[in-house]
ROTORGU-668998 format. One line per field, with one value per residue (C-alpha): x, y, z; residue number from 1. Coordinates in nm, 4 decimals. Last residue first. Example, Ala and Ser with C-alpha at 12.3 -4.5 7.8 and 13.67 -1.06 7.14 Angstrom:
<pts>
east <- (1.3670,1.2300) $
north <- (-0.1060,-0.4500) $
up <- (0.7140,0.7800) $
resi <- (2,1) $
</pts>
This chain:
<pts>
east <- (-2.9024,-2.6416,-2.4370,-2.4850,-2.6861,-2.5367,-2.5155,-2.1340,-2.0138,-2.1811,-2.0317,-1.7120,-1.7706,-1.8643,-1.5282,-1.3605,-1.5252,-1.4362,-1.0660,-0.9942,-1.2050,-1.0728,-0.6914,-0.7660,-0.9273,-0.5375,-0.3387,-0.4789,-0.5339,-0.8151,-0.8597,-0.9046,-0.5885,-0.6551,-0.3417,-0.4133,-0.1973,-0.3556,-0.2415,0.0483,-0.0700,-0.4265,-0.3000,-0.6934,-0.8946,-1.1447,-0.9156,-0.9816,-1.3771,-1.2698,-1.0408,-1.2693,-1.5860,-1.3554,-1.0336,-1.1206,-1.5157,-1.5434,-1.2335,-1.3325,-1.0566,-1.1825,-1.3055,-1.3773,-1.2467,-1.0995,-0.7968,-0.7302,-0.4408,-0.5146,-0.2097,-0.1555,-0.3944,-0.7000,-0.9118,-0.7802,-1.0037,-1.2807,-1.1951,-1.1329,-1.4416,-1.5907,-1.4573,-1.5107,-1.9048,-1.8842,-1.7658,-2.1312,-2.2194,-2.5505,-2.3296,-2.5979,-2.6050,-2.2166,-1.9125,-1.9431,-1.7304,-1.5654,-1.3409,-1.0574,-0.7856,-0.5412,-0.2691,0.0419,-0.0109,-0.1618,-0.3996,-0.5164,-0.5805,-0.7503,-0.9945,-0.9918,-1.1080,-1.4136,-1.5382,-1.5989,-1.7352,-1.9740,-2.0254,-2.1272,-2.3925,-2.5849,-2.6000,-2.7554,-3.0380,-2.8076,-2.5833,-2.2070,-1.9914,-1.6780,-1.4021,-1.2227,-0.9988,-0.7231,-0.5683,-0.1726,0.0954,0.1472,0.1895,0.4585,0.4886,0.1676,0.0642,0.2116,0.0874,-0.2887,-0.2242,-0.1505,-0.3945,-0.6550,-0.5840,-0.5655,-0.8835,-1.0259,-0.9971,-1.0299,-1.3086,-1.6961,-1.6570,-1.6089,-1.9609,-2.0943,-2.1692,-2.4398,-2.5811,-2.7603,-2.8902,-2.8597,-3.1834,-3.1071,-3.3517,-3.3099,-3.3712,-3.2980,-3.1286,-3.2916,-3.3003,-3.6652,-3.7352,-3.4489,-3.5700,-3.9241,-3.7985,-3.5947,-3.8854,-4.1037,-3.8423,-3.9428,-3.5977,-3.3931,-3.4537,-3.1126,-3.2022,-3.3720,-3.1502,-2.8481,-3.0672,-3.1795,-2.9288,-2.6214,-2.8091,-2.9537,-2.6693,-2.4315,-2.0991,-1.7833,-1.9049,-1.7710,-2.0763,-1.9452,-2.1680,-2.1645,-2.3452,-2.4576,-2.5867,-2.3627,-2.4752,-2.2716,-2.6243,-2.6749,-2.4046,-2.4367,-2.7451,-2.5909,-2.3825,-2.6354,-2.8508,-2.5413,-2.4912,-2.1599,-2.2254,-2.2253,-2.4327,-2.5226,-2.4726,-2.1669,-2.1017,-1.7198,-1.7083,-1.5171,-1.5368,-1.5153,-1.5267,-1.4250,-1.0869,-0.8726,-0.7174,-0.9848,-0.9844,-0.6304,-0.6221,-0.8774,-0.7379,-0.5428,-0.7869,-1.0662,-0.9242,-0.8383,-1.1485,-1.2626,-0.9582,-1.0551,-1.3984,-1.2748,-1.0556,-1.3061,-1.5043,-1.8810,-1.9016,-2.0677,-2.1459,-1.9817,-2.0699,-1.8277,-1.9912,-1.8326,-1.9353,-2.0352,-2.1186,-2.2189,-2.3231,-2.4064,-2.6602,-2.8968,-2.8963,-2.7743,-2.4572,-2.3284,-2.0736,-1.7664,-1.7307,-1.6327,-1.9421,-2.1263,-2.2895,-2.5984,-2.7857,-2.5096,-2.5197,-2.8927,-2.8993,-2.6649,-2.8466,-3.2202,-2.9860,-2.8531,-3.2045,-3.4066,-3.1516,-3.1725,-3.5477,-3.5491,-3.2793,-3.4674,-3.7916,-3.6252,-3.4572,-3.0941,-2.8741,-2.6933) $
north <- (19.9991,19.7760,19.6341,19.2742,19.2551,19.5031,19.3113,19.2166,19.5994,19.7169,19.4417,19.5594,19.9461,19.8601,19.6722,19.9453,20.2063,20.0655,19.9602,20.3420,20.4975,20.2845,20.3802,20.7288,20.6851,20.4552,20.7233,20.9840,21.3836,21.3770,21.2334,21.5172,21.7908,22.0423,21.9239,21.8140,21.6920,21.7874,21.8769,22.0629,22.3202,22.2612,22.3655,22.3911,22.2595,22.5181,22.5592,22.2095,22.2815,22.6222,22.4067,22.1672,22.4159,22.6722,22.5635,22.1863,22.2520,22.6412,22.5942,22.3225,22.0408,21.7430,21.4102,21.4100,21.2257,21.5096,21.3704,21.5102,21.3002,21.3186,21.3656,21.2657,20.9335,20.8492,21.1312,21.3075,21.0521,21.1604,21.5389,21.5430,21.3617,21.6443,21.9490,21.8076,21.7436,22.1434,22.2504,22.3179,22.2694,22.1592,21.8194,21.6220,21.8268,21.8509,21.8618,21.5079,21.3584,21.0609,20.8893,20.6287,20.4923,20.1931,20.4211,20.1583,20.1581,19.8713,19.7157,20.0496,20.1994,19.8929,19.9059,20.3111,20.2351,19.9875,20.2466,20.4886,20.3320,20.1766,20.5278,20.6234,20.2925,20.3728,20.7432,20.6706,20.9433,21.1452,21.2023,21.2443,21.5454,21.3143,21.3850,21.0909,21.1298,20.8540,20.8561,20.9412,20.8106,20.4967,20.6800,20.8803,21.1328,21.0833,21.3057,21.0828,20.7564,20.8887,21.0360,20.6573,20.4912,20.7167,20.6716,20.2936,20.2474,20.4397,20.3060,19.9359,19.8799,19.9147,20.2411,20.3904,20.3938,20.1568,20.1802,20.3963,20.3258,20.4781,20.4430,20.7028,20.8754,21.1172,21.1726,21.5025,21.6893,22.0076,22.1085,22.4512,22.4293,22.3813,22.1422,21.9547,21.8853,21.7923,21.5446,21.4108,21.3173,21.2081,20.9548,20.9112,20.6691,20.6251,20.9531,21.1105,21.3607,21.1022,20.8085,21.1178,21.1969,20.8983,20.6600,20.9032,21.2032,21.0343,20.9019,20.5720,20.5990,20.8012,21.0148,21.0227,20.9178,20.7115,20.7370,20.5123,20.6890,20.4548,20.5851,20.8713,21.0330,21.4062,21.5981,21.3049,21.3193,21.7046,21.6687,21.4361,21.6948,21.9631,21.7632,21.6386,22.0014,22.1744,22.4123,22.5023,22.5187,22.1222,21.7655,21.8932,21.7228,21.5464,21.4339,21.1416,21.0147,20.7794,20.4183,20.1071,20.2475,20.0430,20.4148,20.6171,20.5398,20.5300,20.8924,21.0268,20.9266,21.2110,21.4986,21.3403,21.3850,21.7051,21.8016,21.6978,21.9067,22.1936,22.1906,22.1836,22.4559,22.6847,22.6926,22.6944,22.2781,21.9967,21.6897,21.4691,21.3110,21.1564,21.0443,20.8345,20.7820,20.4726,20.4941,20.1741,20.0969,19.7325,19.6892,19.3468,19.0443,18.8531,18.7283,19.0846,19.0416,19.2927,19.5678,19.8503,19.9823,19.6691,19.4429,19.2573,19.5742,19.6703,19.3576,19.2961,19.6277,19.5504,19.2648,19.4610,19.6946,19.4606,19.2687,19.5969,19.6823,19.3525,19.3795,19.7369,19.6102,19.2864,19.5492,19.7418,19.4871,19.3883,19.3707,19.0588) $
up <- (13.0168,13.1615,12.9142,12.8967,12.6044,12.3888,12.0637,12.0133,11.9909,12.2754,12.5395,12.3963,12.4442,12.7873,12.8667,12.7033,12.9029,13.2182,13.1324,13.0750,13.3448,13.5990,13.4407,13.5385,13.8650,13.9190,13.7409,14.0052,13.9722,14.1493,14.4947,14.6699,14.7738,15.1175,15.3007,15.6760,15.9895,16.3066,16.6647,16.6178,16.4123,16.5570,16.9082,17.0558,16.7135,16.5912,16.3345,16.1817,16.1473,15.9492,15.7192,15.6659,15.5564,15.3658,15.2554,15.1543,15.0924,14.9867,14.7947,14.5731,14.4791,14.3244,14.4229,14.7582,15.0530,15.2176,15.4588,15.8128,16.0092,16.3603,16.6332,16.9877,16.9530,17.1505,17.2791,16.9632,16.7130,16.8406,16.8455,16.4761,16.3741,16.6186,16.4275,16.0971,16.1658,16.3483,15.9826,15.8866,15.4700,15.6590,15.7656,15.5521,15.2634,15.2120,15.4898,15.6494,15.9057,15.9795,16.2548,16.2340,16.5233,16.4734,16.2110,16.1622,15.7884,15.5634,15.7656,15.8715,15.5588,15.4316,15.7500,15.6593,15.2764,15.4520,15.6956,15.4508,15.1808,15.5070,15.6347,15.2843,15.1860,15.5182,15.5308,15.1843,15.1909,15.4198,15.1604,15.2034,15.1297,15.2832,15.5472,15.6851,15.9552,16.0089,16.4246,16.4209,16.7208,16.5541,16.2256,16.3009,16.0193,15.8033,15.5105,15.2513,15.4057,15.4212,15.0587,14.9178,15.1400,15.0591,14.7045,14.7011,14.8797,14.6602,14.3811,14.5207,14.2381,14.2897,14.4777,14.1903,14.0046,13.8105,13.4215,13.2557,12.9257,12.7434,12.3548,12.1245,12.0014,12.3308,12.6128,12.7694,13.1012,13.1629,13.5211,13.6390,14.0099,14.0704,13.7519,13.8619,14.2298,14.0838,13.8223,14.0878,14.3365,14.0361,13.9499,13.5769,13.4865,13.2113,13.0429,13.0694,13.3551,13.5170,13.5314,13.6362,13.9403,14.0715,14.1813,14.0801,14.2125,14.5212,14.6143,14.5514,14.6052,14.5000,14.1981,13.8416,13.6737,13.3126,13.0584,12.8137,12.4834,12.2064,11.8042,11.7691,11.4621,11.5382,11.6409,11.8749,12.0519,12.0900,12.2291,12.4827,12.5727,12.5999,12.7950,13.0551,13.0789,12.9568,13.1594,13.4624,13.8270,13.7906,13.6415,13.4939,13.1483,12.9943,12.6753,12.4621,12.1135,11.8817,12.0954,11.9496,11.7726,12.0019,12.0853,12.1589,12.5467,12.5258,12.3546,12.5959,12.9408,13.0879,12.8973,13.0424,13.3816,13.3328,13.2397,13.5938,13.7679,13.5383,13.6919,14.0678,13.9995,13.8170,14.1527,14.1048,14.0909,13.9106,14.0166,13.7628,13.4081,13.2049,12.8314,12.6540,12.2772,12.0585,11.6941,11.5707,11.1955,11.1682,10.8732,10.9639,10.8452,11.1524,10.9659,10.8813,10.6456,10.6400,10.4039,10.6655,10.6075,10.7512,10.4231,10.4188,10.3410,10.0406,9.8859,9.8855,9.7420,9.4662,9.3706,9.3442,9.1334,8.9005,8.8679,8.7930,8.5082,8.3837,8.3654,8.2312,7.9300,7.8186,7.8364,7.5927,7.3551,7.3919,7.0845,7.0614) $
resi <- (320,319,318,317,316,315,314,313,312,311,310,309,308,307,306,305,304,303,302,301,300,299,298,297,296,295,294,293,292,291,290,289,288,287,286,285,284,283,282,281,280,279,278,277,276,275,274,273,272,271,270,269,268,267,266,265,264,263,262,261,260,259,258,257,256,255,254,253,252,251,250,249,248,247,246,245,244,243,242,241,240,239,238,237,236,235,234,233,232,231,230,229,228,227,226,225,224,223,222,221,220,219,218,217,216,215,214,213,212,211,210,209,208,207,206,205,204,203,202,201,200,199,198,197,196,195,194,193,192,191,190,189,188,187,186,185,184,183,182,181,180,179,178,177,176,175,174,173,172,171,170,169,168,167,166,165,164,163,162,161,160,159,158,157,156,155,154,153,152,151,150,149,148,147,146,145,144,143,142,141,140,139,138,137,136,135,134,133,132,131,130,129,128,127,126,125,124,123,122,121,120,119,118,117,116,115,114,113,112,111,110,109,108,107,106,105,104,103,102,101,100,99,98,97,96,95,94,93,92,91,90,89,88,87,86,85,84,83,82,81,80,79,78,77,76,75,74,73,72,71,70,69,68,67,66,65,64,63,62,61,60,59,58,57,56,55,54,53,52,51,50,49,48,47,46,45,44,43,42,41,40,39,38,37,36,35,34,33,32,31,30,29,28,27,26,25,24,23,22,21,20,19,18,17,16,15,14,13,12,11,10,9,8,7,6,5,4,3,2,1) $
</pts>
């Protein structure tokens, strides 16, 4: 039968009002959307840390993505992974996120490698990222340069390490590697620390040198501080030290920071240990951080992957 003219236009207006149905109802991967709508996620991983002048500390951080890239890739959820300094270098967490968005991502989990809560994991990094108009932050990152950027992809940030016994495990683990005679060793903790959350740090601190203790025979803990709230002064190292020398023969020095930076391990605690009368015999200290550690990296891992999941089936439990 030969078809007419408008016999052919109507037809041709049915086929492709079908195929659009078909294609709208449709993910790309050809499987039915029940709610209707095209599913098309894109989700990246964003690590952000502080951000450091010293070359070592950096490399330690993109060593750590390095370590856990190909399982964080590997279920296929998640497409990509980047790491961002919050300050003095670059890659930003702006220019990262504009990269994100220049390569279609369409959700970004970004994972703040930082020990507690402070004012640039509270405030800061919600700012920066256009979660949150902190007038406080926006005014420190105006003054030291940091941009701030809100990507098309939506954010999401997950908690920070001290919510897992991370730490706890690496302290222990250096804490028992550093020690000789343990019953004649007091535990010194040395953190950056923010006087902000004074309150939230000497607890971190306090609870990883209970665990300490009730797994080695050390009985005696002090802390210190050599960031903002120690005035980048080795005097706070000096007296954690002494403290913990009016009881036991020895103290065992450990940094609690996440990377090595020489001005903070050689610099700051190592000038605050030499002040110590006989501090070859007197103190036990090796200027490592917590990075490079299987158990940070696996954190990251099962982190991601639990965000990526809560992503993938609508998003409403990831924190946003």
């Amino acid at each position: 039968m030969k078809l007419t003219a408008s016999k052919l236009s109507f037809t041709s207006i049915l086929l492709f009002a079908l195929g659009l149905r078909l294609l709208t109802s449709c993910n790309p991967n050809g499987k039915k959307n029940t709610s209707g709508n095209t599913l098309n996620k894109k989700i990246g991983v964003l690590m952000v840390n502080h951000g450091s002048r010293s070359a070592t500390w950096r490399n330690a951080l993109l060593g750590l993505e390095k370590s856990v890239t190909d399982s964080v890739l590997k279920t296929g959820e998640i497409k990509g992974i980047k790491t961002a300094f919050m300050e003095y270098t670059e890659p930003s967490i702006a220019t990262r996120l504009k990269e994100f968005d220049q390569e279609g991502y369409t959700d970004v989990i970004i994972v703040p490698i930082f020990l507690t809560v402070s004012t640039h994991s509270f405030d800061d990094i919600p700012t920066i990222i256009g979660q949150k108009e902190d007038p406080q932050s926006m005014q420190s990152l105006k003054v030291e340069g940091i941009e701030r950027f809100t990507p098309k992809a939506k954010t999401y940030i997950t908690p920070l390490l001290d919510f897992t016994s991370v730490l706890q495990k690496n302290i222990l683990r250096r804490a028992s590697a550093l020690s000789k005679d343990a019953t004649k060793e007091g535990l010194v903790l040395i953190a950056y620390g923010d006087e902000t959350y004074n309150k939230e740090w000497t607890e971190l601190l306090t609870k990883v040198a209970d665990y300490v203790k009730q797994n080695t025979g050390i009985s005696t803990f002090s802390y210190g501080w050599c960031g903002h709230v120690a005035h980048y002064n080795p005097d706070s190292t000096t007296a954690a030290i002494k403290r913990v020398l009016k009881e036991r023969e020895v103290a065992a020095v450990i940094p609690v920071l996440v990377a090595h930076d020489e001005m903070f391990q050689v610099k700051i605690i190592g000038d605050g240990i030499a002040k110590i009368p006989n501090s070859k015999d007197k103190v036990l200290y090796v200027a490592d951080a917590i990075l490079p550690d299987t158990t940070v990296e696996n954190w990251v891992i099962n982190i991601t992957r639990e965000f990526a999941g809560k992503i993938e089936h609508g998003g409403k439990q990831a924190s946003k």
